[in-house]
C-alpha positions in Angstrom: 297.4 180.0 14.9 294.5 182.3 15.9 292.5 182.3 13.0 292.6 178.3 13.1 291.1 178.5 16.9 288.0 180.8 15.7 287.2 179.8 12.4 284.8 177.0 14.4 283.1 179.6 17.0 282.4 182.1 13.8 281.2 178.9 11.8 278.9 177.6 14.7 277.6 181.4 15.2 277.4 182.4 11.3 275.4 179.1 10.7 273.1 179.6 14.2 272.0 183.0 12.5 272.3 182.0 8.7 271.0 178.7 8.5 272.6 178.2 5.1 276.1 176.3 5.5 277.8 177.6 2.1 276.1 180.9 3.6 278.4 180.4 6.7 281.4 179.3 5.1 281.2 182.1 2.8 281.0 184.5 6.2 283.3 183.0 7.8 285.8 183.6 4.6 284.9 187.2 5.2 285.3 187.4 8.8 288.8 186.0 8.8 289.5 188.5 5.6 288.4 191.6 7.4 289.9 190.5 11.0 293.2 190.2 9.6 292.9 193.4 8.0 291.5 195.1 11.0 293.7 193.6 13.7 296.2 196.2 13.9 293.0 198.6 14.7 292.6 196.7 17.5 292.4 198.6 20.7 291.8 195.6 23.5 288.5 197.9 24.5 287.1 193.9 24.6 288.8 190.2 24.4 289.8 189.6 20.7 287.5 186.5 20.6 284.3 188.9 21.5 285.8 191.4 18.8 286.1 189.0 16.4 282.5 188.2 16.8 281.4 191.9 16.3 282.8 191.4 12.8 281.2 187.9 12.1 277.9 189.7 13.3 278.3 192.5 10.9 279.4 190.3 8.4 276.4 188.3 9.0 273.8 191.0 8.9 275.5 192.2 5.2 274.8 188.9 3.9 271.0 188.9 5.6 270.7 191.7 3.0 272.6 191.0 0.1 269.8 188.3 0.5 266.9 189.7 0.8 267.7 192.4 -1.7 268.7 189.3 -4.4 266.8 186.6 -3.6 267.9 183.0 -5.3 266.1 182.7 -8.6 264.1 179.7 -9.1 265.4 176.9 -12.2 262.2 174.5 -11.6 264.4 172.2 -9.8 265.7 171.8 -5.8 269.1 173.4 -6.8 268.3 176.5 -4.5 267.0 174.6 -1.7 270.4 175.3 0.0 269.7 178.7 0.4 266.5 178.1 2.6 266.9 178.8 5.8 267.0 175.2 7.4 266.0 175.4 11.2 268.1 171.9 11.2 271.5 173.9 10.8 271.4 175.2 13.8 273.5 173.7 16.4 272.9 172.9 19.7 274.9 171.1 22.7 274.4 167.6 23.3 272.8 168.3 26.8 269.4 168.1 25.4 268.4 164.8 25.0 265.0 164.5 23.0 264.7 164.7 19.4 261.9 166.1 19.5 262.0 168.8 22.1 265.8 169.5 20.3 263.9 169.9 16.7 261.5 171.8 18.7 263.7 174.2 19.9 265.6 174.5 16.7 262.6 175.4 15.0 261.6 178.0 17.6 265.0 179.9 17.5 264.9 180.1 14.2 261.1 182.1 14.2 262.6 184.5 16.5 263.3 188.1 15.4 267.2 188.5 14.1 268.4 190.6 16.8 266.9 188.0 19.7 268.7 184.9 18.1 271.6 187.0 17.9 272.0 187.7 21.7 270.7 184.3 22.4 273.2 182.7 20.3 276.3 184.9 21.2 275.7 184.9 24.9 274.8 181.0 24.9 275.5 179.0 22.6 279.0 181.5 22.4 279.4 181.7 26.0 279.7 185.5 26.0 279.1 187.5 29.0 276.6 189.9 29.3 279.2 192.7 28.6 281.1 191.0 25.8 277.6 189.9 23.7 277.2 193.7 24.0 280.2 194.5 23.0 280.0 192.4 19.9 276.4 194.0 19.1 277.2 197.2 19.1 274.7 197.8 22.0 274.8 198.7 26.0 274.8 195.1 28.4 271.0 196.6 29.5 269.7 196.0 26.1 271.4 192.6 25.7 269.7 192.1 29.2 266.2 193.2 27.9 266.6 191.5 24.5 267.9 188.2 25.8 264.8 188.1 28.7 262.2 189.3 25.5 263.6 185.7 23.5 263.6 183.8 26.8 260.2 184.5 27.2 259.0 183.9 24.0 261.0 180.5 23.7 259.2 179.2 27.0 255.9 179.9 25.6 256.7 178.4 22.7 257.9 174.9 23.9 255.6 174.6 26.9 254.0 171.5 24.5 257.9 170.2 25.2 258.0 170.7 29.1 
């Protein structure tokens, strides 16, 4: 079934940009809620798969704010510690093959500003083109080019310890 092949992708992406796994799960919930209710609005401007992303994106950003506007209160105890942002969560391929530079790199995505990971993350870790990591932000490809080359460049000067 459909939803069954993109509840991963939306998982890996909503945990790249959440950093919270109930966070994602919960997102991911929501996602699969509002494609199905959206899917006969679907006009086939874009692949489904890069739609479906445009959802978990917005879905994403609503809980960013839900967040920040309620933040966890604390009990005294490490009950809320899930809903830290943990630089760990976020997933990368296997073709890096140092701890260290991987942890690195982790941490370093995770500083960047939200609409940077985004694009990094959807065009890839996602594997979106330049036209469908647009699509899905809402945005033209020549400021998914610019925002894309902006975290580039602040990722190599970042790791150049790791180099």
């Amino acid at each position: 079934m459909l939803l069954n092949e993109l509840q991963d992708p939306w998982y890996r992406f909503c945990l790249s940009l959440l950093r919270d796994p109930e966070a994602a799960r919960e997102a991911v919930q929501e996602t699969g809620l509002r494609f199905l209710k959206q899917l006969a609005g679907f006009r086939g401007n874009s692949q489904l798969r890069t739609w479906s992303f445009g959802i978990a994106l917005n879905v994403v950003r609503e809980s960013k704010r839900r967040r920040a506007r309620h933040p966890p209160t604390s009990r005294g105890d490490d009950s809320d510690m899930s809903s830290a942002p943990d630089p760990r969560a976020l997933p990368l391929s296997a073709g890096c093959e140092d701890d260290e530079a991987r942890a690195a790199l982790r941490l370093t995505l995770a500083e960047l500003p939200d609409r940077q990971r985004e694009a990094v993350v959807l065009r890839f870790f996602e594997d979106l083109s330049v036209e469908e990591t647009a699509a899905a932000m809402g945005c033209a490809a020549g400021t998914v080019k610019a925002t894309v080359h902006q975290a580039i460049r602040s990722l190599r000067q970042r790791l150049k310890p790791w180099a």
